[in-house]
DOFIKE-164138 format. One line per 2 residues: for each residue z, y negated, x negated of N, C-alpha, C. Coordinates in Angstrom, 3 decimals. Last residue first. Example, Ala and Ser with C-alpha at 12.3 -4.5 7.8 and 13.67 -1.06 7.14 Angstrom:
7.080:2.250:-12.850:7.140:1.060:-13.670:7.870:-0.030:-12.900  7.800:5.690:-13.190:7.800:4.500:-12.300:7.800:3.300:-13.200 .
//
This chain:
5.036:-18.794:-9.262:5.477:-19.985:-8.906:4.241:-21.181:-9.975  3.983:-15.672:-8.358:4.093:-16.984:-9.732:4.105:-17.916:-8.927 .
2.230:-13.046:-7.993:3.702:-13.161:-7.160:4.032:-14.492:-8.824  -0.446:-11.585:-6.837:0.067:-12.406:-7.984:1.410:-13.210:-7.567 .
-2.210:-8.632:-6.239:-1.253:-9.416:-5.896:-0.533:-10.270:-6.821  -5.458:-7.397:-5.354:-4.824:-7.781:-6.521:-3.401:-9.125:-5.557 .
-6.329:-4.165:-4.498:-6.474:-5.729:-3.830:-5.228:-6.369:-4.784  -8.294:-1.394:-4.510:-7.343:-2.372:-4.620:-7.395:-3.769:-4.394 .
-10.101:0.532:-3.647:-10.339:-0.155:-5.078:-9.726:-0.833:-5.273  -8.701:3.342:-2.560:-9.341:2.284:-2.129:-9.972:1.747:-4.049 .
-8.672:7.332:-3.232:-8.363:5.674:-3.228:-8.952:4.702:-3.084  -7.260:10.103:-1.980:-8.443:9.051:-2.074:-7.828:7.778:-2.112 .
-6.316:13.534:-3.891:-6.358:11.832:-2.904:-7.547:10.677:-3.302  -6.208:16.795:-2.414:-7.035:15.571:-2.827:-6.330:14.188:-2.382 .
-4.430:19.103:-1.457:-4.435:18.651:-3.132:-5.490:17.324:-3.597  -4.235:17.508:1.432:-3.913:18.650:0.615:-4.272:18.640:-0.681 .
-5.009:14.493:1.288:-5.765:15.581:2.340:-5.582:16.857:1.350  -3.656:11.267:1.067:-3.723:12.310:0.903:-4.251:13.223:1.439 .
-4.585:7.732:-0.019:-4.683:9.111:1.319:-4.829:10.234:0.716  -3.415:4.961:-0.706:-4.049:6.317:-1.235:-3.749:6.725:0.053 .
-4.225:1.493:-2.057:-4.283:2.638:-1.029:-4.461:3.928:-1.112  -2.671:-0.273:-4.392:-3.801:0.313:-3.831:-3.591:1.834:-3.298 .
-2.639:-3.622:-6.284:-1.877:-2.839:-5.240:-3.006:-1.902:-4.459  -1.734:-4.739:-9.334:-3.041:-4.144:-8.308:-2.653:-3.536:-6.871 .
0.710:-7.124:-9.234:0.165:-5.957:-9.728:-0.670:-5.723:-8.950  3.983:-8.543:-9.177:2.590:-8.323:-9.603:2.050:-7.725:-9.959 .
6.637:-8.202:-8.768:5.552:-7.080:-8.026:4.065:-7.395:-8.357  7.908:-9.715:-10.731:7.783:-8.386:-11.140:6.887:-7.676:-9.971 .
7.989:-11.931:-9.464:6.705:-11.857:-10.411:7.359:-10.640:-10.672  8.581:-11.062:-5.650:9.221:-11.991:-7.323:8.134:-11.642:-7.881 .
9.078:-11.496:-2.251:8.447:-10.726:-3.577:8.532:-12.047:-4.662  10.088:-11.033:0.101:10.912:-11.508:-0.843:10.441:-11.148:-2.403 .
8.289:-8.782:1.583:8.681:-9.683:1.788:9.773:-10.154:0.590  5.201:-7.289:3.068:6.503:-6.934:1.675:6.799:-8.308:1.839 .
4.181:-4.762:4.659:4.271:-5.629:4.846:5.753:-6.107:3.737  1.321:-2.341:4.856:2.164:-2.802:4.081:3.180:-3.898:3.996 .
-0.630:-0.574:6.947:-0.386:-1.786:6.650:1.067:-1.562:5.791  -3.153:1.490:8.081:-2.376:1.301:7.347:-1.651:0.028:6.510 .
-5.413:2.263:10.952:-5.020:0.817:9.207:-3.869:1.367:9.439  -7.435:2.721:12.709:-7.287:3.650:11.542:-7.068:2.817:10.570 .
-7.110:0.442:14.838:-8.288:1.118:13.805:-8.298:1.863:12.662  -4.958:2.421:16.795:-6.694:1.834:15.964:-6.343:0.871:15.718 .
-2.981:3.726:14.606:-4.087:4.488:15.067:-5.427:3.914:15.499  -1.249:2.191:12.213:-2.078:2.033:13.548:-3.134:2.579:14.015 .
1.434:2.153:10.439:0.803:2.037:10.467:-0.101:1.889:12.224  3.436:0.634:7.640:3.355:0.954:9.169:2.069:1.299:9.073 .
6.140:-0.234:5.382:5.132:0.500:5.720:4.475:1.026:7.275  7.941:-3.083:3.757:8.237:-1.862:5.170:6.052:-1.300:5.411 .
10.158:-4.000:2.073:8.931:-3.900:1.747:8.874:-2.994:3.595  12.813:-4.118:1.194:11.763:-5.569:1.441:10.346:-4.895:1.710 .
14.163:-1.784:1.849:14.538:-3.280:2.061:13.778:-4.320:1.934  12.557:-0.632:-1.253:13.930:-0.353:-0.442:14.081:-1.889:-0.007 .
11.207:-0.894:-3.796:10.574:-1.701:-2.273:11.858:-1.748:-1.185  12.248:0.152:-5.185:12.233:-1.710:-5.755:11.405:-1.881:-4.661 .
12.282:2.254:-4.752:13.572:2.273:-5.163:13.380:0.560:-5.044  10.177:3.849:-2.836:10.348:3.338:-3.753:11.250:2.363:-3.649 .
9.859:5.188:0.404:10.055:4.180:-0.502:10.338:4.257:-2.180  8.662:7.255:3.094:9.228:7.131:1.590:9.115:5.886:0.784 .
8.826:7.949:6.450:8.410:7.306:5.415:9.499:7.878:3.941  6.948:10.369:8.711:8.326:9.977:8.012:7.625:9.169:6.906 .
5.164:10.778:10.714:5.752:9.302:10.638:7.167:9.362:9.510  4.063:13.184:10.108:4.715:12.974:10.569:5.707:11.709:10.997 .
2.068:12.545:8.233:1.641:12.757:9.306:2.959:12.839:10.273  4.063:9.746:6.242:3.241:10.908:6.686:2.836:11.151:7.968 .
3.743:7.095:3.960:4.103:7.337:5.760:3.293:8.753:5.745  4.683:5.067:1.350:4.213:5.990:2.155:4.416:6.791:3.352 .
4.796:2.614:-1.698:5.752:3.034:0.039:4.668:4.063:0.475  4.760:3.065:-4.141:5.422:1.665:-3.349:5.865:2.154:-2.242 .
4.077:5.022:-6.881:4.258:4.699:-5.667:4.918:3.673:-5.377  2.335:3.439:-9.677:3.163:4.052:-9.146:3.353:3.766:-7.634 .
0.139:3.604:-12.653:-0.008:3.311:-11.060:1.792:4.248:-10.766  1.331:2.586:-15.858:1.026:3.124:-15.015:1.250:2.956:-13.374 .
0.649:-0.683:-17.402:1.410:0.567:-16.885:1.257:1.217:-15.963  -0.814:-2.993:-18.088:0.041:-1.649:-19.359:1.008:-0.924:-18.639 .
-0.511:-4.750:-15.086:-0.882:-4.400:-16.684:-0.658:-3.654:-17.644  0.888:-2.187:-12.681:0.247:-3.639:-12.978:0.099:-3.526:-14.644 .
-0.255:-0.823:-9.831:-0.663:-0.899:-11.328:-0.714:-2.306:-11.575  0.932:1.024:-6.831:0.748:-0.236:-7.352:0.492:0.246:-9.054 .
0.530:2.118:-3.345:0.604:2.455:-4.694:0.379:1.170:-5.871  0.620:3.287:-0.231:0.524:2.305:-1.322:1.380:2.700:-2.648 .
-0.452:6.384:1.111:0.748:5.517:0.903:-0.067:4.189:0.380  -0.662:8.781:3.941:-1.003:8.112:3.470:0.130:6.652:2.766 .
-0.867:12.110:4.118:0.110:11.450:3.794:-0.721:10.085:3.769  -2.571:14.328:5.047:-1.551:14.791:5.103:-0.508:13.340:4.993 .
-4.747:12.685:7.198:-4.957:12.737:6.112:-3.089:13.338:6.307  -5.950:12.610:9.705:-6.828:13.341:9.339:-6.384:13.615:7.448 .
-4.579:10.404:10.597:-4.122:11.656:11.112:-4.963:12.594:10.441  -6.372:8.497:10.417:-5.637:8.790:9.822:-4.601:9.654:9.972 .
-9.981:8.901:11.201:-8.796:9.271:12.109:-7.900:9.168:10.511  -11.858:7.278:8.481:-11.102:8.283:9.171:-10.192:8.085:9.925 .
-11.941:4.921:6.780:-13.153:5.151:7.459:-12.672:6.374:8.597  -9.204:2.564:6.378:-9.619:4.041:6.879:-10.775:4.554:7.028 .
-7.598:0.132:5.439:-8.526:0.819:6.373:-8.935:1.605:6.013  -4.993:-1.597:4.791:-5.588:-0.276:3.970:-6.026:0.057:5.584 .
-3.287:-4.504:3.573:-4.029:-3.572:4.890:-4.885:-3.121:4.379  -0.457:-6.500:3.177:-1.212:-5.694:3.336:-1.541:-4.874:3.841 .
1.280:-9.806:3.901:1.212:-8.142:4.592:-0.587:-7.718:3.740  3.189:-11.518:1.972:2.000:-10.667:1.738:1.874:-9.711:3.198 .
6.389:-14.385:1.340:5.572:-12.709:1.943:3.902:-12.338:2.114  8.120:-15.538:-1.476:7.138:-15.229:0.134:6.690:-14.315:0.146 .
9.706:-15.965:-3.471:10.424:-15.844:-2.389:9.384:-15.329:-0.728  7.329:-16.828:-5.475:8.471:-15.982:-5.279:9.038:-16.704:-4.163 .
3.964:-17.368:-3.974:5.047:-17.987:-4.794:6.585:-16.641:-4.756  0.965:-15.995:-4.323:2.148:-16.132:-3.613:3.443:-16.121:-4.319 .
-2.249:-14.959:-4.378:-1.184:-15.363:-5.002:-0.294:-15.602:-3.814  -3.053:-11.565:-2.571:-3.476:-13.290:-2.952:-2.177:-13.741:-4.142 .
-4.261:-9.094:0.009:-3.616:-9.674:-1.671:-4.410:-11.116:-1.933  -5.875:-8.171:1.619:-4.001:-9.012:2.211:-3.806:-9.678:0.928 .
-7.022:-4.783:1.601:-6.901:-6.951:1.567:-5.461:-6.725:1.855  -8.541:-2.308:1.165:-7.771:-3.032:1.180:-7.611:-4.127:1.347 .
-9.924:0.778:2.344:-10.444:-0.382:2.056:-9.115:-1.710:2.272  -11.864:3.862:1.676:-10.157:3.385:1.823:-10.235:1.449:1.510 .
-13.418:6.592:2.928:-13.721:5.133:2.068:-12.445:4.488:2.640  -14.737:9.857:2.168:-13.779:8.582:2.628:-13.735:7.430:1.929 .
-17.804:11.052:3.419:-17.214:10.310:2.317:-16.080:9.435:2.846 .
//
């Protein structure tokens, strides 16, 4: 059973920074892709950032530049590190791993970006 496990999320005023962290029960090499993903109220989950097996990344258009994706063989984490965040990134923020047509998700970790 994979189990995908998040933190880092808190409130935090506009202009400051969050690192988030997505653990692994798995070698993450074991997964084709792993990203972050965000939901905030009345709208759908969308990508934020993602890193493949190949270390290539992908961004999202409103992370471009503030946001940067890494990760760490041990302990099998995946980290998020977002910086200059406004009340539009508020939102659930949550871990996916890909393994060919399956993904797995954490249960999220809630981010509140308000002065």
């Amino acid at each position: 059973q994979v189990q995908l496990v998040e933190s880092g999320g808190g409130l935090v005023q506009p202009g400051g920074s969050l690192r988030l962290t997505c653990a692994t029960s798995e070698n993450i090499f074991n997964f084709n892709a792993v990203g972050w993903y965000r939901q905030a109220p009345g709208k759908e989950r969308e990508l934020v950032a993602s890193i493949n097996v190949g270390d290539v990344t992908e961004y999202a258009d409103f992370a471009e530049g503030r946001f940067t994706i890494s990760r760490d063989m041990a302990p099998n984490t995946v980290y998020l590190q977002m910086l200059r965040l406004t009340p539009e990134d508020t939102a659930v923020y949550y871990c996916g791993a890909r393994r060919l047509s399956k993904t797995y998700w954490g249960q999220g970790t809630q981010v509140t970006v308000s002065s």
